[in-house]
C-alpha positions in Angstrom: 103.1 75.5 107.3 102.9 79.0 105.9 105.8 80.5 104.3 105.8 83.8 107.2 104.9 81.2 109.5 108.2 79.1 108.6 110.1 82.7 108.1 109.0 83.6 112.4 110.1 80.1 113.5 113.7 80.5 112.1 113.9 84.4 113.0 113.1 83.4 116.5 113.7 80.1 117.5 113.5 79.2 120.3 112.5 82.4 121.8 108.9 82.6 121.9 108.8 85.3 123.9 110.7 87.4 122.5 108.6 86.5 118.7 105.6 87.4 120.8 106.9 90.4 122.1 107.9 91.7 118.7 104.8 91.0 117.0 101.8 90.7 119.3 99.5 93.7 120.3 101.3 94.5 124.0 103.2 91.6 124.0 106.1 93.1 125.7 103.6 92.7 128.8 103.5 88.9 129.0 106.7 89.1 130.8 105.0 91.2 133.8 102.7 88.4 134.5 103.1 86.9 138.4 100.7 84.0 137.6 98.0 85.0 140.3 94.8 83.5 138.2 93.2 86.8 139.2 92.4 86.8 135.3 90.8 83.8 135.2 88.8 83.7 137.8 87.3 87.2 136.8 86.7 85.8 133.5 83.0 84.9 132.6 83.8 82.4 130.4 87.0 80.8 132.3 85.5 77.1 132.6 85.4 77.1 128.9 88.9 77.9 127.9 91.3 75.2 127.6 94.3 77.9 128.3 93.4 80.5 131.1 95.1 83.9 130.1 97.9 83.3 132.8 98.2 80.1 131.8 98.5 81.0 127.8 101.4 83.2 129.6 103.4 80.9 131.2 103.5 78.9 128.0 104.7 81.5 125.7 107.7 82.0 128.4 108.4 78.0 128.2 108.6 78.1 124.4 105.6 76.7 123.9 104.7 77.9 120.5 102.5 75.8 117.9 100.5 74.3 121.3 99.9 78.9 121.9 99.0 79.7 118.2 96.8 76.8 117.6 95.2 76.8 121.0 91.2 77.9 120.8 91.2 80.1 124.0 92.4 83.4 122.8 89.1 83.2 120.6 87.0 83.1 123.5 87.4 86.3 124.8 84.8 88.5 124.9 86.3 91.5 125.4 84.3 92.2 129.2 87.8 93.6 130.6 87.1 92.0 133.4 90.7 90.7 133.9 92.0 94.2 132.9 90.4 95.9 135.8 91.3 93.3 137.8 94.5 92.7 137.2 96.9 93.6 140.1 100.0 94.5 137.5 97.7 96.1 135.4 98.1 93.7 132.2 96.6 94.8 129.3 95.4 91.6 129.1 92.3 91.8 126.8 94.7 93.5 124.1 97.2 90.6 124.6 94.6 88.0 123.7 93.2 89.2 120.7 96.3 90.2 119.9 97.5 86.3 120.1 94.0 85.5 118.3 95.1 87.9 115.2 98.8 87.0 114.9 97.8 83.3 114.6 95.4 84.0 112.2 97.6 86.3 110.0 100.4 82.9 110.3 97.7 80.8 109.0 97.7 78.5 111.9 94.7 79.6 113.8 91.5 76.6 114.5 89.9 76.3 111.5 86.6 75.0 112.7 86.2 77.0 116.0 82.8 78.9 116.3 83.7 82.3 117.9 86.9 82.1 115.4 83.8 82.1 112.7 82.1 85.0 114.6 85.0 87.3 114.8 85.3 86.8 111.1 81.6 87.2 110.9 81.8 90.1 113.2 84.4 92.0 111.6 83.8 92.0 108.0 80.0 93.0 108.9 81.7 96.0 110.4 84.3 97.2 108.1 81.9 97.7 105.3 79.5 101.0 106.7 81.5 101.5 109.8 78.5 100.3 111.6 77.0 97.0 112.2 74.1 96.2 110.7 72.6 93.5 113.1 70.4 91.7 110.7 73.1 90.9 108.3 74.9 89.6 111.5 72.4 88.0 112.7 71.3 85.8 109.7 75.2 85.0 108.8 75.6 83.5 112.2 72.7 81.5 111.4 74.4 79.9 108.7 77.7 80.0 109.3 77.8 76.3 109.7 75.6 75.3 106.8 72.7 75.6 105.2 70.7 73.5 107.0 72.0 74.3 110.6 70.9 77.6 109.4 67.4 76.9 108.5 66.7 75.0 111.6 68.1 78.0 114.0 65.6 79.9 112.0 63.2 78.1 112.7 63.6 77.9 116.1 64.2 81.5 116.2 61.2 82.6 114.6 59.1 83.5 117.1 61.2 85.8 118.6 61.7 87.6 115.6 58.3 88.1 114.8 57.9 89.7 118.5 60.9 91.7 117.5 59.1 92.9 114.3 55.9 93.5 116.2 57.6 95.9 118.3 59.7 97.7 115.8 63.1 96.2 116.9 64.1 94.8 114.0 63.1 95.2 110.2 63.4 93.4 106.8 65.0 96.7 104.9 67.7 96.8 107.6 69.2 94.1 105.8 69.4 96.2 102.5 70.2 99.6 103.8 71.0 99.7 107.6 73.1 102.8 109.5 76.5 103.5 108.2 79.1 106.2 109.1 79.5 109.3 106.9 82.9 108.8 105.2 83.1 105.2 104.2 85.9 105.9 102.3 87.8 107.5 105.0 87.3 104.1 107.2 88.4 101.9 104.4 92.0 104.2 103.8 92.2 103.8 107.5 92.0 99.8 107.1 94.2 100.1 104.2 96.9 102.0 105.9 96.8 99.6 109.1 96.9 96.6 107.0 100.4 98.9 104.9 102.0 99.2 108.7 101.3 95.4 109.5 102.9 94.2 106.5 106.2 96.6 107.2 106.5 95.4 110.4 106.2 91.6 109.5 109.1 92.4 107.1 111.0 94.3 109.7 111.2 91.8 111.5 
């Protein structure tokens, strides 16, 4: 167990909620929730999660903390807002899961192994560095994100659809070298910086 990790569980206790509240992207919402399953049937993925959103919900107001933080389901979502629109109370409830998904991860008790874990990982540090994601890059870390050979076999498999790609001028070798990037790169990474300054205040606030 991580040191912040051991530092939340004696701040809070027994009150998960209230930890949740306090440090989770529009937490103070989980309260709202009236356990309708609108979410989760409106979700595309909802057959694959072990914790439906209102489910994740009900658990964080039993106290149910480590099972929450080291579940795999806020790493499914997709962000389709689906459940957003949906949602008769108006739950901000996309926010709330990858705001779950982020807070684990920060404690250091997120899935190690889980695939979309990987991908937002994958995802995100693709992005941060030119602003812009340069698909190829993406595309090829995915590829091996579980290994070497995993990687050359997807390839593989994949091969003829890049060629066609290629062919039609949707993708390109250089894009891997240059790619599109936003203007001021610098001014994105201070941004980053200052975001990461705030979170880091706030964990010691509280």
């Amino acid at each position: 167990m991580s040191n912040l990790n051991t530092e939340m569980v004696e701040k809070y206790r027994n009150n998960f909620l209230q930890e949740v509240t306090a440090n989770v992207e529009e937490g103070e919402w989980v309260k709202m929730c009236m356990q309708c399953g609108v979410c989760s049937g409106s979700c595309p993925l909802g057959p694959y999660w072990d914790h439906p959103p209102q489910e994740l919900f009900m658990m964080i107001r039993a106290g149910k903390r480590e099972e929450v933080l080291t579940s795999s389901s806020m790493w499914m979502c997709t962000s389709c807002y689906n459940c957003v629109a949906r949602c008769p109370r108006g739950l901000p409830i996309t926010h709330i899961m990858h705001g779950l998904a982020h807070y684990a991860d920060r404690l250091g008790i997120a899935p190690k192994g889980q695939q979309t874990r990987k991908f937002a990982n994958l995802f995100w540090d693709n992005l941060t560095k030119t602003g812009r994601v340069n698909e190829l890059r993406l595309g090829i870390s995915l590829y091996f994100m579980n290994g070497f050979a995993a990687g050359v076999k997807k390839a593989l498999s994949m091969a003829g659809m890049g060629m066609g790609m290629m062919k039609t001028k949707r993708l390109s070798p250089m894009e891997y070298f240059g790619g599109h990037s936003i203007k001021d790169k610098k001014g994105l990474q201070a941004i980053l910086k200052k975001a990461k300054e705030i979170e880091l205040a706030k964990e010691q606030k509280f």
